[in-house]
C-alpha positions as YAML, in Angstrom:
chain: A
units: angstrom
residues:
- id: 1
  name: UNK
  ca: [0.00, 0.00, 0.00]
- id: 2
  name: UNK
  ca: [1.43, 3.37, -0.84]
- id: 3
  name: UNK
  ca: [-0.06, 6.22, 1.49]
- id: 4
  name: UNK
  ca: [0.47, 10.21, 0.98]
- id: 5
  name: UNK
  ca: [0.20, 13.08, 3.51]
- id: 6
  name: UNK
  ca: [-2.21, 15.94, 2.67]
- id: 7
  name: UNK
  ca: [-0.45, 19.59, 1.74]
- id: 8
  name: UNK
  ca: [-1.51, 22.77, 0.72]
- id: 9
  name: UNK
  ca: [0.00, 22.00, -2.13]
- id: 10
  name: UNK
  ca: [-2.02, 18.93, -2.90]
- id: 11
  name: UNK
  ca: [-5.16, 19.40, -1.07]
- id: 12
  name: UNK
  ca: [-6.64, 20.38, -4.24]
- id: 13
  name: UNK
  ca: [-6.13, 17.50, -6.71]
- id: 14
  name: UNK
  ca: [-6.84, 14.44, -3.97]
- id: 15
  name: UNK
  ca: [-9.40, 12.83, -2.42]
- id: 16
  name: UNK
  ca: [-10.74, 13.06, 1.18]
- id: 17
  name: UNK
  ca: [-11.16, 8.89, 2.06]
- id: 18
  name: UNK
  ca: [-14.18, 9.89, 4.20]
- id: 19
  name: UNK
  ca: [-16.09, 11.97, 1.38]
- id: 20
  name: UNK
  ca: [-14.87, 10.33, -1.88]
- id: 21
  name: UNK
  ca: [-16.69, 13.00, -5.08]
- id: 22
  name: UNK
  ca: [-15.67, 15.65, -6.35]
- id: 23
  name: UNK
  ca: [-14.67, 19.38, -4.84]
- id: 24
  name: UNK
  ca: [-17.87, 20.74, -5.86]
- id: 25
  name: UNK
  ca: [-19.75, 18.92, -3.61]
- id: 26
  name: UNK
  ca: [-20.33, 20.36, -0.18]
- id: 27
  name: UNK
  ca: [-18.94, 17.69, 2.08]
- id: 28
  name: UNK
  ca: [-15.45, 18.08, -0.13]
- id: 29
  name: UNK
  ca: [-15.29, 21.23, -0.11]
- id: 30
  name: UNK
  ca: [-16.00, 22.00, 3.42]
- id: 31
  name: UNK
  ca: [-14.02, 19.58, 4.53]
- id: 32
  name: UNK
  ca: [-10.94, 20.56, 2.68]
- id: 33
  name: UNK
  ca: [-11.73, 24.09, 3.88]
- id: 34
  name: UNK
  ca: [-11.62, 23.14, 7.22]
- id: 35
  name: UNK
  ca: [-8.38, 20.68, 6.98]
- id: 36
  name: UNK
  ca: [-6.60, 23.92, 4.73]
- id: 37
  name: UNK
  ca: [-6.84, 26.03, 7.97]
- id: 38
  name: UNK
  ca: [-5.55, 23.05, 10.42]
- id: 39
  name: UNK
  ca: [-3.14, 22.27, 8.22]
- id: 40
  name: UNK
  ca: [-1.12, 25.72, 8.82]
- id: 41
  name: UNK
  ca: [-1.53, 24.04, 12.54]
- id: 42
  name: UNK
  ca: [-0.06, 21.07, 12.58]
- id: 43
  name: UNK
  ca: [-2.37, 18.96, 11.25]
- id: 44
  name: UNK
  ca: [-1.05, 15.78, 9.43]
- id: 45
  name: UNK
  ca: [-3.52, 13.75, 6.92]
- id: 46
  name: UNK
  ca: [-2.43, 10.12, 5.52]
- id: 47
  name: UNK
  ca: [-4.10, 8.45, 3.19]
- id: 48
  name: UNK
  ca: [-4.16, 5.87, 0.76]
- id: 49
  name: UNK
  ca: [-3.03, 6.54, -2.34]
- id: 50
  name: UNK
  ca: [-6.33, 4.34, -3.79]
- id: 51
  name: UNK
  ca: [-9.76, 5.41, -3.43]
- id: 52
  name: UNK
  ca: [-11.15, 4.54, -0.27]
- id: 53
  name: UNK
  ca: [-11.71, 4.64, 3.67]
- id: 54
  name: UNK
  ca: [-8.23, 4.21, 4.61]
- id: 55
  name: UNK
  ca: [-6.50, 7.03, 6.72]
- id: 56
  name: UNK
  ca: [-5.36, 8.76, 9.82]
- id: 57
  name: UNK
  ca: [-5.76, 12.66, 10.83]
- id: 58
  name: UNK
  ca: [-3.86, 14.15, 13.66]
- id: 59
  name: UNK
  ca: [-3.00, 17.31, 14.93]
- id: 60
  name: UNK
  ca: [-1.42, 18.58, 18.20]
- id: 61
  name: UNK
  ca: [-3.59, 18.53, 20.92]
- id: 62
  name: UNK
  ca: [-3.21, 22.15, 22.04]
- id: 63
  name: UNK
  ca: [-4.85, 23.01, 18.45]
- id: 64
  name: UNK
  ca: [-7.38, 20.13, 18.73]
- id: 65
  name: UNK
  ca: [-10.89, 20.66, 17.96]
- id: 66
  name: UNK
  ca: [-12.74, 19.28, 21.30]
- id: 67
  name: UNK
  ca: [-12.17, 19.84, 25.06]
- id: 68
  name: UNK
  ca: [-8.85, 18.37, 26.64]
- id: 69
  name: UNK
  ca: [-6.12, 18.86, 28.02]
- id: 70
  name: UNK
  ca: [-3.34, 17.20, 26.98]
- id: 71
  name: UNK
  ca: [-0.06, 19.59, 26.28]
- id: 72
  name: UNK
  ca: [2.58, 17.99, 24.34]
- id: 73
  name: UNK
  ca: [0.65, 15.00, 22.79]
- id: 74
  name: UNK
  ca: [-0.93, 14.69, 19.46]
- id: 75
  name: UNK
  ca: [-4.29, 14.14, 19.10]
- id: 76
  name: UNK
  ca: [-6.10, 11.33, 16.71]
- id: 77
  name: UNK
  ca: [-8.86, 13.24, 15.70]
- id: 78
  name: UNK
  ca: [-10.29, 10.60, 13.12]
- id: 79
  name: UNK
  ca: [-8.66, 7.19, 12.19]
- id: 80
  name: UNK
  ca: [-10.54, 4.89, 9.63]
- id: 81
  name: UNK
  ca: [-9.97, 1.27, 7.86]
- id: 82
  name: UNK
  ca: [-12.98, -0.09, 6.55]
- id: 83
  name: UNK
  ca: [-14.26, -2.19, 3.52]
- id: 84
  name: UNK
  ca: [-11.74, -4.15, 1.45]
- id: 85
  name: UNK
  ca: [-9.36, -2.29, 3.24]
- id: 86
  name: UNK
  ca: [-9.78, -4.05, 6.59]
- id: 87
  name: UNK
  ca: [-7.30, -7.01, 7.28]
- id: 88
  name: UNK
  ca: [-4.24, -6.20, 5.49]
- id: 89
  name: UNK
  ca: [-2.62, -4.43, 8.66]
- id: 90
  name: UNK
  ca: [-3.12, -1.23, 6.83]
- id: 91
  name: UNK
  ca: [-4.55, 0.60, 10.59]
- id: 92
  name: UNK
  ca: [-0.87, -0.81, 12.11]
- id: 93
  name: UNK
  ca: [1.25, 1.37, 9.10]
- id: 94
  name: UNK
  ca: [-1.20, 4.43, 9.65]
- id: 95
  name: UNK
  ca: [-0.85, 4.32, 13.14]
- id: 96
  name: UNK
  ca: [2.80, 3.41, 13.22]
- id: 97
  name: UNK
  ca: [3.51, 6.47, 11.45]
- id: 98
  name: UNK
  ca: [1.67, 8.83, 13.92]
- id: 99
  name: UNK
  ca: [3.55, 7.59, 16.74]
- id: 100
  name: UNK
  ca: [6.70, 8.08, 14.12]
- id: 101
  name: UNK
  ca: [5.86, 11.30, 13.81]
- id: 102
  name: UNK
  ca: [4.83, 12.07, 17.45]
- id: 103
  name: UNK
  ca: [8.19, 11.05, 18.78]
- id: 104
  name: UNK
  ca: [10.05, 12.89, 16.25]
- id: 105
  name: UNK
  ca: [8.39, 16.09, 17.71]
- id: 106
  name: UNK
  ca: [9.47, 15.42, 21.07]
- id: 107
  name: UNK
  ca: [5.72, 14.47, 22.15]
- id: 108
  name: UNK
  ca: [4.99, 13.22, 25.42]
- id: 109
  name: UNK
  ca: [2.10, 10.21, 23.84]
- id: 110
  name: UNK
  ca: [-0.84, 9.91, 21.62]
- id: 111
  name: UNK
  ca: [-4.66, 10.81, 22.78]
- id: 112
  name: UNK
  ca: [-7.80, 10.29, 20.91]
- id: 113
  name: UNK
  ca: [-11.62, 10.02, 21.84]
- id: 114
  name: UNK
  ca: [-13.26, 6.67, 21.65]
- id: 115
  name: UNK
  ca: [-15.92, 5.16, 23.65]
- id: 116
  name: UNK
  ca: [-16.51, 1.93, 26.21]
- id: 117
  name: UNK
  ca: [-17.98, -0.29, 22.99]
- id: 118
  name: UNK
  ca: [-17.18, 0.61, 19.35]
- id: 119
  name: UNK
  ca: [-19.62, 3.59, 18.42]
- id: 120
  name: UNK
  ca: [-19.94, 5.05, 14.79]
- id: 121
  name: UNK
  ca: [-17.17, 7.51, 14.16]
- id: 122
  name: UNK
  ca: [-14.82, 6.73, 16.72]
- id: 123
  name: UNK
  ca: [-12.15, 4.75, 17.12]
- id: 124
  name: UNK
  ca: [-12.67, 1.16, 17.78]
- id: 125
  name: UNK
  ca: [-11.43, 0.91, 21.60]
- id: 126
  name: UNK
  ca: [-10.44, -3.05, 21.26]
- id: 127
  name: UNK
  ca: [-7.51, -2.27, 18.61]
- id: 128
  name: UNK
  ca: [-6.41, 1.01, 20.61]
- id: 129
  name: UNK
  ca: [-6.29, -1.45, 23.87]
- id: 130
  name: UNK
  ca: [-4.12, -4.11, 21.65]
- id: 131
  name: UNK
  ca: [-2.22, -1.15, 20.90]
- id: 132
  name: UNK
  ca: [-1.06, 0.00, 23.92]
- id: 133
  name: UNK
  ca: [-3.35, 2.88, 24.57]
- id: 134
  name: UNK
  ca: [-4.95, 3.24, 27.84]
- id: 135
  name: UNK
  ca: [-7.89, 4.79, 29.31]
- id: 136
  name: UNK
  ca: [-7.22, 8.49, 30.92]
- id: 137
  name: UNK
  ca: [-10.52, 9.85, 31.31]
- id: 138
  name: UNK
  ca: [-14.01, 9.35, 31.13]
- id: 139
  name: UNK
  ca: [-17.04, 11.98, 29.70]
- id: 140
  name: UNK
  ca: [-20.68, 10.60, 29.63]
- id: 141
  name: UNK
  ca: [-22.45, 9.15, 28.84]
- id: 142
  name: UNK
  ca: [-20.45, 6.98, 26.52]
- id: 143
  name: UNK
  ca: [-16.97, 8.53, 25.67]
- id: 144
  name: UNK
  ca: [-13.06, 7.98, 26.59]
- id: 145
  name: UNK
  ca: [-10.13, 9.73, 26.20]
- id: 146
  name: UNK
  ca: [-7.93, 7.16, 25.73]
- id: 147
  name: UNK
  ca: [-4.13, 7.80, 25.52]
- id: 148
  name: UNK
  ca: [-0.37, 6.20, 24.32]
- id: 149
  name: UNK
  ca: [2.26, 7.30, 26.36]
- id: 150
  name: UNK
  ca: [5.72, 7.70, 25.67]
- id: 151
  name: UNK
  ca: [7.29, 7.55, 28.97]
- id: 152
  name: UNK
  ca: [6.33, 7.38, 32.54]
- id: 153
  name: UNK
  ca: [4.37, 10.70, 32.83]
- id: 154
  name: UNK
  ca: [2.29, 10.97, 35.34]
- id: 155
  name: UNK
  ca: [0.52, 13.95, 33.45]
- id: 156
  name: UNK
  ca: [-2.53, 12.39, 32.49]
- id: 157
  name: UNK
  ca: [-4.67, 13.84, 29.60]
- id: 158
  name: UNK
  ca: [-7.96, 14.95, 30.84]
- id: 159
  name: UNK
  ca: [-11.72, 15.77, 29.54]
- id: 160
  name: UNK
  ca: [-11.88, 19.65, 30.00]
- id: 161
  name: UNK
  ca: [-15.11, 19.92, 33.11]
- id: 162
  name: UNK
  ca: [-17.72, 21.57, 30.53]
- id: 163
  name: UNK
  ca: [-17.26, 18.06, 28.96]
- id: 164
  name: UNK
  ca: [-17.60, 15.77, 31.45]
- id: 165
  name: UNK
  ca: [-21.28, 15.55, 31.76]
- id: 166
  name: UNK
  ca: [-22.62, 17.10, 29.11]
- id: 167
  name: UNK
  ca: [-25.80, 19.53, 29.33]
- id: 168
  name: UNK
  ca: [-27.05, 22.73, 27.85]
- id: 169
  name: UNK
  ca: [-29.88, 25.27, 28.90]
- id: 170
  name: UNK
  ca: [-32.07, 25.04, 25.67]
- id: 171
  name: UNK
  ca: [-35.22, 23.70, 24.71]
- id: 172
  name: UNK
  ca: [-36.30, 21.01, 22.28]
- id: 173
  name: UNK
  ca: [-33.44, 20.04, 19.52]
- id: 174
  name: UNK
  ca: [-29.89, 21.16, 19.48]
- id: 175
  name: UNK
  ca: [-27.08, 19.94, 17.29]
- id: 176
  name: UNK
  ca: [-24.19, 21.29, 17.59]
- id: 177
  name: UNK
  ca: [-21.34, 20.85, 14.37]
- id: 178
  name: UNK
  ca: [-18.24, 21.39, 12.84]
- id: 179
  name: UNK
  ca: [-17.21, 20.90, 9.51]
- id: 180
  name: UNK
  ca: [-14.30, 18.66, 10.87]
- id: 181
  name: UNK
  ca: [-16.78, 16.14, 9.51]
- id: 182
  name: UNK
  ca: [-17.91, 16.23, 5.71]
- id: 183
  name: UNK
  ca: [-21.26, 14.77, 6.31]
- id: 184
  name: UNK
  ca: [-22.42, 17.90, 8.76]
- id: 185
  name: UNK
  ca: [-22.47, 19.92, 5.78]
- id: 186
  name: UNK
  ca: [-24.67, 17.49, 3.49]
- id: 187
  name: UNK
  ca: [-26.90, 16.42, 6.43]
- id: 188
  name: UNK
  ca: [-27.32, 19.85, 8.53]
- id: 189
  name: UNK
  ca: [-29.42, 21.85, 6.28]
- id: 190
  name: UNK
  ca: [-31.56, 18.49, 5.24]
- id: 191
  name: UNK
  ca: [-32.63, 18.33, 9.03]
- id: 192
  name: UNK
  ca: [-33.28, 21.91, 9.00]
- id: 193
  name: UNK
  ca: [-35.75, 21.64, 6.58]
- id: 194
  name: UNK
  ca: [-37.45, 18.63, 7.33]
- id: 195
  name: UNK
  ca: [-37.51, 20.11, 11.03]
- id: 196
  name: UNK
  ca: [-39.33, 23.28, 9.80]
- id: 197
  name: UNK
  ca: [-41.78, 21.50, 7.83]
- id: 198
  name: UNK
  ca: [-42.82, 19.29, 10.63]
- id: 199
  name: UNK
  ca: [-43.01, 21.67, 12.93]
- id: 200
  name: UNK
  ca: [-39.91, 20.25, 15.24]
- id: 201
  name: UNK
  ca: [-38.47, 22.75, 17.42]
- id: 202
  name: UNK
  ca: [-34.34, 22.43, 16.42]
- id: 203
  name: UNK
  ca: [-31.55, 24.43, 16.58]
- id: 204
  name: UNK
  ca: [-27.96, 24.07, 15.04]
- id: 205
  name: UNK
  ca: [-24.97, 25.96, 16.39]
- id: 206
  name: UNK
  ca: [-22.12, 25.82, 14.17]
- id: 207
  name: UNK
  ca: [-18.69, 25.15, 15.81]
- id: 208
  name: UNK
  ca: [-16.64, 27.45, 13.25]
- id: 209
  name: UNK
  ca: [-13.22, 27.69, 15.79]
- id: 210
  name: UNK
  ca: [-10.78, 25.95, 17.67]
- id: 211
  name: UNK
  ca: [-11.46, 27.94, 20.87]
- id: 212
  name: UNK
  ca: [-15.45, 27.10, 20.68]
- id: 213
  name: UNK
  ca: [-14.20, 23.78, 20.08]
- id: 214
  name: UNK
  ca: [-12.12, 23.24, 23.19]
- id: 215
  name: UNK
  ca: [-14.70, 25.13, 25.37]
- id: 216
  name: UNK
  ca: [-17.63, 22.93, 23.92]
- id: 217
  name: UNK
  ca: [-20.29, 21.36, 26.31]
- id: 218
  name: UNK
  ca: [-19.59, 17.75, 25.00]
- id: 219
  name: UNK
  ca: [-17.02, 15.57, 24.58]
- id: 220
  name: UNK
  ca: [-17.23, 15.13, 20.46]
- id: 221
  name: UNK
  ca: [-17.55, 18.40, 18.98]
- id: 222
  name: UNK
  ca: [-17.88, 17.17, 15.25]
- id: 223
  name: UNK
  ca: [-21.53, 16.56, 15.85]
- id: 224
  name: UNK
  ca: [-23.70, 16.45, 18.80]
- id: 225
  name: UNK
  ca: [-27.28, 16.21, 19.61]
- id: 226
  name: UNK
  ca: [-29.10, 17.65, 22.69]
- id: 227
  name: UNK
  ca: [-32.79, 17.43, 23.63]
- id: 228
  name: UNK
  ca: [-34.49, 19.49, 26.20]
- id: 229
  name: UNK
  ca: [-31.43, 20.34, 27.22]
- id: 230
  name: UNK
  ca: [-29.55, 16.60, 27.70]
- id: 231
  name: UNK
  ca: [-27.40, 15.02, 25.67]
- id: 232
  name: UNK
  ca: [-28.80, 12.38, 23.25]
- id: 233
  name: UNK
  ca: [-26.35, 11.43, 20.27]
- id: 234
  name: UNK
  ca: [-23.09, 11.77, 18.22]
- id: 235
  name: UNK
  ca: [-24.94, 10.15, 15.09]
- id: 236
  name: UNK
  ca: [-25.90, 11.85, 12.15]
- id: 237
  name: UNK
  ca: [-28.99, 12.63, 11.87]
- id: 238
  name: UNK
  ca: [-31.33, 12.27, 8.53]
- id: 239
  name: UNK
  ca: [-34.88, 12.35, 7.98]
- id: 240
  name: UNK
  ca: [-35.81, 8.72, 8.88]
- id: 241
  name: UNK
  ca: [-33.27, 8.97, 12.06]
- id: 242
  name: UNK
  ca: [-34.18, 12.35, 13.43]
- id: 243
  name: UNK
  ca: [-37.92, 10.91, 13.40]
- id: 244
  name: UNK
  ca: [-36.75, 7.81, 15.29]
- id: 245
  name: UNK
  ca: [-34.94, 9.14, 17.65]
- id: 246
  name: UNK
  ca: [-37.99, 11.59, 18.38]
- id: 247
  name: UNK
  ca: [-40.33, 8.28, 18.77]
- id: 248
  name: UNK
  ca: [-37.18, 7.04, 21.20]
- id: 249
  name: UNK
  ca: [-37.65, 9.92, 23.24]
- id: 250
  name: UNK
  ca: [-41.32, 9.69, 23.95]
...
């Protein structure tokens, strides 16, 4: 397998494994919006060269986009293998490389966000454990902040407190976004809509910086739903899902 690392050079001309079209679509070209900015911050994207969900994205964890500490780490923020990619050991070159790269900068360990079972769009926390990573915090209802260190450092990476149990002072539907996920932008204003038309009371607050990121009342900033005022999902929500989770609620 030959990989490549995302520039600003080539962001351009290739594909995003998680949003595989063309740049005029809107999950493309928000995405690559959003990774041209991190990139002047650190961020690192590697990919396969062929077309498909096969890559890693870190940046450091002082410019990551959800609320932790964790000075002088890197931080996964999205790390998939899936389809006929899966088997081939293709997760142990991406993720040998990060921690490659991590202890060429003088970081102290890897973090990333995962959750107690495997959960859609996180890491899977049974091949992180195999790995070596270990658990340094908790966040409800379901999340982890699980970490790889480097050394004996007894400075553990921690959940920021507005994370930890996550609740907000609104009424009816909330989702809160970021574009550090293509599908926000494809699946946001569809909700909106269908919401309107059925007369469901929703809101959407766009996370559109670092600092609102890192300050966010949740532990997964990419996407987060709230109802009367508790939290409710990470999963994207469509038509069909937003209804279910409505009849859930009842």
């Amino acid at each position: 397998m030959e990989y490549v690392k995302l520039t600003l050079d080539n962001l351009e001309k290739e594909h995003i494994c998680c949003a595989i079209s063309n740049n005029k679509d809107i999950q493309v070209s928000s995405k690559k919006a959003w990774l041209a900015e991190r990139l002047k911050e650190g961020l690192t994207f590697l990919k396969s060269t062929e077309r498909g969900k096969c890559f890693i994205e870190y940046i450091p964890a002082e410019n990551a986009w959800c609320p932790i500490e964790a000075n002088d780490f890197l931080h996964i923020n999205c790390f998939w293998v899936s389809g006929s990619f899966k088997g081939h050991g293709y997760a142990n070159d991406l993720l040998s490389s990060c921690i490659a790269d991590a202890k060429s900068q003088g970081k102290r360990g890897i973090t990333v966000i995962s959750s107690p079972k495997k959960m859609p769009y996180l890491s899977d926390p049974k091949y992180l454990a195999y790995k070596g990573f270990k658990i340094a915090d908790t966040a409800e209802p379901n999340f982890t902040l699980m970490y790889l260190p480097f050394g004996n450092d007894t400075n553990v990476p921690k959940f920021k407190p507005c994370a930890k149990q996550p609740r907000i002072d609104k009424q009816g539907f909330v989702i809160y976004y970021s574009h550090g996920c293509p599908f926000t932008a494809k699946y946001i204003p569809i909700v909106e809509k269908f919401a309107k038309e059925k007369g469901i009371q929703l809101e959407t607050i766009f996370i559109d910086s670092k600092e609102k990121a890192q300050n966010a009342p949740m532990a997964w900033t990419n996407y987060a739903v709230f109802y009367n005022g508790n939290y409710v999902t990470n999963e994207i929500l469509n038509e069909k899902r937003l209804l279910e989770l409505i009849e859930s609620l009842k």
